[in-house]
C-alpha positions in Angstrom: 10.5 40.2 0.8 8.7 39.2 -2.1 5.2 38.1 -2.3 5.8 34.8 -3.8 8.6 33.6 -2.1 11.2 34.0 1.1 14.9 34.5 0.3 17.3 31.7 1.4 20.5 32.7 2.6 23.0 30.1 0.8 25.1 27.5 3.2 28.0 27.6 1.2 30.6 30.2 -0.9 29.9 28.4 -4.3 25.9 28.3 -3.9 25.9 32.0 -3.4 28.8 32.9 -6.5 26.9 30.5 -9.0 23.8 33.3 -9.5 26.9 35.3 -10.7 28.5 32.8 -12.4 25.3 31.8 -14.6 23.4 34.5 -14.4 20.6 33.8 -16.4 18.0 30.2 -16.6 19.4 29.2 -19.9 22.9 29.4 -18.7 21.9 26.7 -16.1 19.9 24.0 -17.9 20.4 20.8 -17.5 18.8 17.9 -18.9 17.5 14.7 -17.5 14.8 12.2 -18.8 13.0 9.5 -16.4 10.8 6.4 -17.9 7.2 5.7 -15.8 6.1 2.2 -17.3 3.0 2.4 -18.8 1.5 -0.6 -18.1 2.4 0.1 -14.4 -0.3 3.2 -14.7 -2.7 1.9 -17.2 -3.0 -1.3 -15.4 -3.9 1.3 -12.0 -5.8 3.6 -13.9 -8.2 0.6 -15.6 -8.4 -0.8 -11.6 -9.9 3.0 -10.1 -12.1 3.1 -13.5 -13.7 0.2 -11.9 -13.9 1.7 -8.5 -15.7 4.8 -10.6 -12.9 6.8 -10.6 -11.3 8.8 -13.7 -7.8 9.2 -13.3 -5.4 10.3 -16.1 -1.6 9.6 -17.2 -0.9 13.5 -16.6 -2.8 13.8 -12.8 -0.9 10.7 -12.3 2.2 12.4 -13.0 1.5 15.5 -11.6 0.2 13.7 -8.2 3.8 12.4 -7.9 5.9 15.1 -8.4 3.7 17.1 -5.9 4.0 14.3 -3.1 7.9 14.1 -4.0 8.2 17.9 -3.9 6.7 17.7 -0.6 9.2 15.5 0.8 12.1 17.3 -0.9 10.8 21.6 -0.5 13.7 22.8 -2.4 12.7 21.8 -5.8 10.5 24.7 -5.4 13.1 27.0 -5.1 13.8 30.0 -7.8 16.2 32.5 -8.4 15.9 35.8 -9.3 18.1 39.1 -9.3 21.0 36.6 -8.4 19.6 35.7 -4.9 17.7 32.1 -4.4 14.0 32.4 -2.7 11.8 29.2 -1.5 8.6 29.8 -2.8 5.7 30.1 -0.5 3.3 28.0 -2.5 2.7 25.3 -5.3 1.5 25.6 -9.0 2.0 24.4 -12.2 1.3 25.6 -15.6 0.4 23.6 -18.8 -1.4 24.1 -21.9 -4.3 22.6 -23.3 -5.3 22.8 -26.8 -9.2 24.0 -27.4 -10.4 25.1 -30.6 -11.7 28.1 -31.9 -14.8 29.5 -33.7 -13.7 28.2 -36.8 -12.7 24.8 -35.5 -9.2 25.9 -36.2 -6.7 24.2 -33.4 -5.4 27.1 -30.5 -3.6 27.1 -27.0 -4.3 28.5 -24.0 -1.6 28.3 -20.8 -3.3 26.9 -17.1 -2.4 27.4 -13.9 -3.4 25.2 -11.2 -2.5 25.5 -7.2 -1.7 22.5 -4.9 -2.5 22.7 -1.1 -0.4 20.6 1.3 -3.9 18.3 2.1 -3.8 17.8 -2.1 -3.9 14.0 -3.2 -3.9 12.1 -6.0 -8.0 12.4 -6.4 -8.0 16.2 -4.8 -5.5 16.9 -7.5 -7.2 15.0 -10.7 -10.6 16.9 -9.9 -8.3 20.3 -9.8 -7.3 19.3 -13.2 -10.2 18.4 -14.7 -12.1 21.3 -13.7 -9.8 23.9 -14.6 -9.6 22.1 -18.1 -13.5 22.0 -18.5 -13.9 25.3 -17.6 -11.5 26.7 -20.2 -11.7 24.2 -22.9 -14.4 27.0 -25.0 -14.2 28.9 -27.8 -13.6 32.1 -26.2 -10.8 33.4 -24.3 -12.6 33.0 -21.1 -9.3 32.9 -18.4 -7.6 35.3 -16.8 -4.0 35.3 -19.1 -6.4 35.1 -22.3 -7.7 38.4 -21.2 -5.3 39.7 -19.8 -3.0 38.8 -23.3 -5.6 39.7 -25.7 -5.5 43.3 -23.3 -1.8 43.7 -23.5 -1.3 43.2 -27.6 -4.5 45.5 -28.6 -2.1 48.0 -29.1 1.1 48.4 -31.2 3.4 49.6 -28.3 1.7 47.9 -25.3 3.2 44.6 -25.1 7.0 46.0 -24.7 5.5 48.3 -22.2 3.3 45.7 -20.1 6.3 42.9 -20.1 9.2 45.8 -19.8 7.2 47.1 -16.6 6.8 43.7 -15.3 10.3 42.6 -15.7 11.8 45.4 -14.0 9.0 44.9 -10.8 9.8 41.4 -10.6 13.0 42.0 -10.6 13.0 44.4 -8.2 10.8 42.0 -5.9 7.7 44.2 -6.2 5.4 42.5 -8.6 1.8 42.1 -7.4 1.1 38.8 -5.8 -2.3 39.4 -8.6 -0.1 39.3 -11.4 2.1 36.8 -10.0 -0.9 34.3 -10.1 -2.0 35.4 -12.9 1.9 34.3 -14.9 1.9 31.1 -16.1 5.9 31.9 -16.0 5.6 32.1 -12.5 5.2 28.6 -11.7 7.2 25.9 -9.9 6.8 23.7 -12.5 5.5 24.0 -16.3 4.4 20.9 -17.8 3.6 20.2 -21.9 2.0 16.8 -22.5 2.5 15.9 -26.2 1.7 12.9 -26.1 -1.9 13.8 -25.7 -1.2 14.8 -29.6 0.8 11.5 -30.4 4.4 13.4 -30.4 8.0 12.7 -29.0 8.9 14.1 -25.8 11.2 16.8 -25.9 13.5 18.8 -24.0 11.9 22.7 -23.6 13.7 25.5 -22.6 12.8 26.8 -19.1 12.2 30.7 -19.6 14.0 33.2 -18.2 11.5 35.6 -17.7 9.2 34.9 -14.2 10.6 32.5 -12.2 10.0 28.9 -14.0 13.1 26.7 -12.7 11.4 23.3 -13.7 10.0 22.1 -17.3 8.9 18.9 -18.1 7.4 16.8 -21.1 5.6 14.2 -21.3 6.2 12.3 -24.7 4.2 9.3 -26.6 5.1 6.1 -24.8 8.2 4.0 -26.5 8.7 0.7 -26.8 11.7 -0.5 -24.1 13.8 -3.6 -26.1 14.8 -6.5 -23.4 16.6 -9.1 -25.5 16.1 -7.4 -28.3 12.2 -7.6 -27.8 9.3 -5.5 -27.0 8.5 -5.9 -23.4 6.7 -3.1 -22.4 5.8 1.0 -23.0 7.8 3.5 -21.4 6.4 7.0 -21.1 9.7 9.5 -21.4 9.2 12.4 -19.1 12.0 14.9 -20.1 13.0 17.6 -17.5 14.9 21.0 -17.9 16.1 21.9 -14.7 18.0 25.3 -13.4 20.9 23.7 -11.7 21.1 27.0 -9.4 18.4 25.8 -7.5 19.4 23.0 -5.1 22.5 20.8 -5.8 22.5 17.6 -7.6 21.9 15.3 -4.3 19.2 17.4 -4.2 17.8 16.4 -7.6 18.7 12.8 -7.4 16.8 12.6 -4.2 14.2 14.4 -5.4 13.5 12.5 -8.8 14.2 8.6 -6.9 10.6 9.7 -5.1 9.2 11.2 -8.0 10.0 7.7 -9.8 9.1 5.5 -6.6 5.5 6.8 -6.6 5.0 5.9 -10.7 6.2 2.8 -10.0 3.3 2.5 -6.4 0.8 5.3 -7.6 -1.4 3.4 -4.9 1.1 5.6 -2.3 -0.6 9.0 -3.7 -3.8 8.1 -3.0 -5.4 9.9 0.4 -4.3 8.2 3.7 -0.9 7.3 2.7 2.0 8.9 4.0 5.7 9.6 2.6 7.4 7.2 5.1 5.3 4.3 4.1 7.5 1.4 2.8 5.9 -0.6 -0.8 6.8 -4.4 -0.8 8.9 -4.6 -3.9 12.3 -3.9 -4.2 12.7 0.2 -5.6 16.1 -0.1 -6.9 
């Protein structure tokens, strides 16, 4: 068993033969974008401001796939060495931009872990914390280090990554390392619009065990009538389609939408089964 996840035995002929069929992530990608309206959230995020509460577009949108996730598990499946494993906890990856000594513009990769207890608040402060704490000059987390480590020498990287490959593959990669990949995430996240760009569709890798990306793009202007009416935000997914089967994804992203359109449902005290007042479809 590995240390990140259980295997699932598959419930049909064709969910066990699709691993074989498309082996690899890039073989299964498939595309989808969803709109959250932007007035919607800034209208909710202004109203907490006022409560003193900081809440932002990405926590927002993070807070609702989590809740969604939770009421649908097998979006957090992954598949590896052909065979299909749930995954015995939550994180996501994303990047942040920070600069460096000489105010030149660098990345550095995240990784944040959701508990089941996790809300829309527990979740921003999560967030925000990780970001403050890594948003120096210096490469001060774990995969900084651990990268800067790994290409000090000429013959290292091929080495490190080689080894890594074959252990994951093999299902014996340390649960250490396994928190420490960014790649090993359910879900990686890139929010360009925080740098005023398009949203996009990015390939999910195929090494670790990524099945889910998604980007957030600059809101876009949604024409009723051939008028502006209101901002849309695109949130483009790549999704391994090995995973779960489409009723599974369409069940999975009507949540993820119904809780941008009520983000009042992911605050603490609320509970999936509650019903909203206005009419979802």
């Amino acid at each position: 068993m590995r240390k990140d996840g259980k295997r699932v035995r598959p419930s049909s002929a064709i969910e066990s033969a699709i691993p074989y069929i498309m082996p690899k992530r890039y073989d299964a990608q498939i595309f989808i974008t969803e709109y959250a309206d932007m007035e919607i959230l800034r209208n909710y995020i202004h109203e907490k401001r006022k409560e003193g509460i900081k809440l932002t577009y990405m926590s927002l949108v993070l807070a609702a796939y989590f809740k969604a996730y939770q009421k649908y598990p097998k979006i957090n499946r992954f598949i590896m060495n052909k065979r299909i494993y749930q995954r015995n906890h939550f994180c996501a990856s994303f990047v942040i931009l920070k600069k460096r000594e000489d105010g030149t513009p660098d990345e550095t990769v995240l990784k944040v872990f959701f508990e089941d207890g996790d809300d829309l608040y527990s979740i921003h402060d999560k967030i925000e914390k990780l970001i403050e704490e890594n948003q120096q000059q210096v490469y001060n987390n774990s995969m900084d280090k651990f990268a800067k480590m790994a290409f000090s020498l000429p013959l290292l990287p091929g080495l490190v990554f080689g080894l890594a490959r074959v252990l994951d593959n093999l299902g014996l990669l340390p649960r250490s390392l396994i928190d420490l990949s960014p790649f090993h995430t359910s879900l990686f996240l890139t929010n360009l619009a925080s740098i005023n760009t398009n949203s996009i569709y990015h390939h999910i890798y195929h090494f670790g065990t990524t099945g889910i990306f998604l980007c957030m793009g600059k809101p876009q202007p949604n024409y009723i009538g051939g008028e502006v009416r209101k901002k849309m935000i695109p949130l483009s997914f790549v999704l391994d389609e090995r995973i779960c089967t489409g009723h599974d994804y369409a069940q999975f992203c009507f949540e993820f939408s119904r809780y941008l359109k009520h983000p009042e449902l992911l605050e603490p005290g609320h509970t999936d089964g509650e019903e909203t007042n206005e009419d979802d479809d």
